[in-house]
C-alpha positions, 0 to 999 in steps of 0.5 A: 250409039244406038242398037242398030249400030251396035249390032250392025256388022262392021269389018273389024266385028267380022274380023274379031268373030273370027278371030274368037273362033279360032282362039276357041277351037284350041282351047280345051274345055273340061265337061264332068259328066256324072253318074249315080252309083250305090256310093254315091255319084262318081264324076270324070273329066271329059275334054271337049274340042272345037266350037260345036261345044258349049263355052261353059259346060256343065254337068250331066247326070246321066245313067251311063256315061257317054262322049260328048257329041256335037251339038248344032244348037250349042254351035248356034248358041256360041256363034251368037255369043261371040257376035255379041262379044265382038259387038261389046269389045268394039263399043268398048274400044270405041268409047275408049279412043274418043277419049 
């Protein structure tokens, strides 16, 4: 298999990129966001939704503390990450039923 194969978009690829991202949209996802204050950094846990919002979020040392937004560009970003984990798990399943 070469790489144009591999990234070339199938029905079943279709299928489970959509099927990531519905999964994803229910799962809730934790941010801490953090401050700096005269004892310290004091943190709290955010909930994020859907799939505007990044897989993995990580902290944010900001001034104040403000709610999370929607970002496009993570909703690229995770797009792309799920294509390409489509992409993975069908290669894999491949190899695996020519055995």
């Amino acid at each position: 298999m070469n790489w144009k194969d591999f990234f070339k978009p199938t029905r079943f690829k279709i299928i489970l990129f959509i099927i990531l991202l519905i999964i994803t949209i229910f799962i809730p996802k934790l941010d801490q966001e953090c401050i700096m204050t005269t004892n310290g950094v004091a943190c709290r846990d955010v909930f994020a939704w859907g799939i505007g919002f990044p897989m993995f979020l990580g902290e944010n040392y900001e001034g104040d503390l403000r709610p999370l937004e929607f970002y496009p560009m993570m909703l690229v970003v995770n797009l792309i990450v799920y294509y390409l984990l489509s992409c993975v798990i069908m290669f894999f399943y491949g190899k695996r039923s020519k055995l």
